[in-house]
C-alpha positions as CSV (number, residue, x, y, z in Angstrom):
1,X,0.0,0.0,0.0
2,X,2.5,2.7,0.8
3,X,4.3,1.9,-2.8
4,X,1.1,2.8,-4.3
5,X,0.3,6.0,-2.4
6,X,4.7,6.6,-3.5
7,X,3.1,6.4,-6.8
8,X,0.3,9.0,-6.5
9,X,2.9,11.4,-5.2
10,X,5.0,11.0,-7.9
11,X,2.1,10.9,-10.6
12,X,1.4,14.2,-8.8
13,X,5.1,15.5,-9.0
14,X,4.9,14.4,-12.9
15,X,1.7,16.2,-13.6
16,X,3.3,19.8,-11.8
17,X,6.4,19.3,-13.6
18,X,4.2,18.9,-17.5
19,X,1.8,22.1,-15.7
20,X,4.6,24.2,-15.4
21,X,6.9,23.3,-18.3
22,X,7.1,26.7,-20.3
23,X,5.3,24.7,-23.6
24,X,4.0,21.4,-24.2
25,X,6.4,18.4,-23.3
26,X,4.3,15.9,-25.5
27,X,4.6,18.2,-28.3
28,X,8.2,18.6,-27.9
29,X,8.7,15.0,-28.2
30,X,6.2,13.8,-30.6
31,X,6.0,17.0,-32.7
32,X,9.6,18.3,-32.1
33,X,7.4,21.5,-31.9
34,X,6.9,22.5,-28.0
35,X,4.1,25.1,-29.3
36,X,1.9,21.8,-30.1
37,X,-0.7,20.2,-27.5
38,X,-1.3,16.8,-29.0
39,X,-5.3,16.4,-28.5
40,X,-6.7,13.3,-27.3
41,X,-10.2,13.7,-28.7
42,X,-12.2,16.7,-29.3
43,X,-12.8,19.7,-27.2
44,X,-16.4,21.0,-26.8
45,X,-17.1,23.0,-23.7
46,X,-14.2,21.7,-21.3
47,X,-10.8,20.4,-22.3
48,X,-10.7,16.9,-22.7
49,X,-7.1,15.9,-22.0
50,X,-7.3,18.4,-18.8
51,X,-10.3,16.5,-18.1
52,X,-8.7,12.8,-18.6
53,X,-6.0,14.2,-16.7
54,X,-8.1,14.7,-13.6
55,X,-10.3,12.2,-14.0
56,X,-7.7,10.0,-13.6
57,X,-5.5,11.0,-11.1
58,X,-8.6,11.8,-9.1
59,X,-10.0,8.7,-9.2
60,X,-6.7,7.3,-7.8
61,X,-6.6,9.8,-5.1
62,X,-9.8,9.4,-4.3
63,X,-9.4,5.5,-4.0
64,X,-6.2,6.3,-1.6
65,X,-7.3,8.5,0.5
66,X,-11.3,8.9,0.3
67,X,-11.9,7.0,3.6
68,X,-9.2,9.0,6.1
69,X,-8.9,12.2,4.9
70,X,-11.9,13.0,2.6
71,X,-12.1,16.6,3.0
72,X,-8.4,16.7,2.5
73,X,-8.2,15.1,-0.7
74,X,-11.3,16.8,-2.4
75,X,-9.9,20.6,-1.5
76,X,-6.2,19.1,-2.6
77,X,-7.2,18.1,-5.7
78,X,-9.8,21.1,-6.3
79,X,-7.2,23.4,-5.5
80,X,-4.3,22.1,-7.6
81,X,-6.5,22.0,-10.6
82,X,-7.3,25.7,-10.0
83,X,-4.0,26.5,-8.9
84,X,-2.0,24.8,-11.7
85,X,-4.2,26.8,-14.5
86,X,-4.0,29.8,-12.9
87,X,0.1,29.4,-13.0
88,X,0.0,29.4,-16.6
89,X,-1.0,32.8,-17.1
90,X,2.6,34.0,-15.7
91,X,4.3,30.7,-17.2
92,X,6.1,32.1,-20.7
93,X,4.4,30.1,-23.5
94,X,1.2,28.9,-21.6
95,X,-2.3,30.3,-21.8
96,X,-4.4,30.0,-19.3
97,X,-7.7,29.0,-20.8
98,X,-11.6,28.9,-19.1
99,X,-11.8,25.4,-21.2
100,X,-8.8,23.8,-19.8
101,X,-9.9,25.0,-16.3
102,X,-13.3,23.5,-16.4
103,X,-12.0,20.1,-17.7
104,X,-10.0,20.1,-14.7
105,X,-12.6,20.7,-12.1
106,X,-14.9,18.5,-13.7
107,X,-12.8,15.6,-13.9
108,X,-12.0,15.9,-10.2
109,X,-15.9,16.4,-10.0
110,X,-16.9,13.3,-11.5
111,X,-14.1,11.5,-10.2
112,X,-16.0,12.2,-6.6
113,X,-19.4,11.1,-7.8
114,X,-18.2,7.8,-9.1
115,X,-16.3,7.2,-5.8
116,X,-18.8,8.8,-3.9
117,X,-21.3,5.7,-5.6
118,X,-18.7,2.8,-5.1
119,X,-18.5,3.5,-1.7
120,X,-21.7,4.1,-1.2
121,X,-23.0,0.8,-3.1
122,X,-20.2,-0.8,-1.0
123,X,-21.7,-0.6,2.3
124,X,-25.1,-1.8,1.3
């Protein structure tokens, strides 16, 4: 167990590190263009790989550390998708965009809901 919660710190650690890159890591490596955001599917009102993002690394959060310190984790992960978007409007070639913002919190959002309905379904 404590080599997995390792894990979500550094899948944290990773996710600052891409947040705060000045440009887009992927597109530097697929592209060889750091001005390119590879896009996993289409965007419509949120940002889908913000939201994926989340989603994700909500969902394991929320699996970790939902029972001990749930009010922790939700205004931790809340917080650094705010915070990390807001950081790109001071990071050099960033943009902080109301899209990308949205995908965030509602990926940590639904994340919450489908944990919130496992444990929920769990106990009955």
């Amino acid at each position: 167990m404590k080599l997995i919660k390792i894990l979500f710190f550094l899948l944290n650690l990773i996710l600052i590190i891409f947040y705060i890159y000045p440009g887009s890591i992927f597109g530097c490596i697929f592209y060889k263009d750091c001005s390119i955001q590879p896009q996993l599917t289409k965007d419509y009102f949120i940002s889908s790989n913000h939201f994926y993002t989340f989603l994700v690394i909500s969902l394991y959060g929320f699996t970790l550390f939902y029972k001990n310190y749930k009010n922790f984790i939700i205004f931790y992960l809340l917080s650094l998708s705010v915070i990390l978007e807001i950081s790109h409007l001071i990071i050099p070639y960033r943009s902080f965009q109301f899209s990308d913002i949205f995908g965030n919190i509602i990926g940590v959002i639904i994340s919450f809901v489908i944990i919130k309905f496992i444990f929920t379904w769990r106990q009955k």
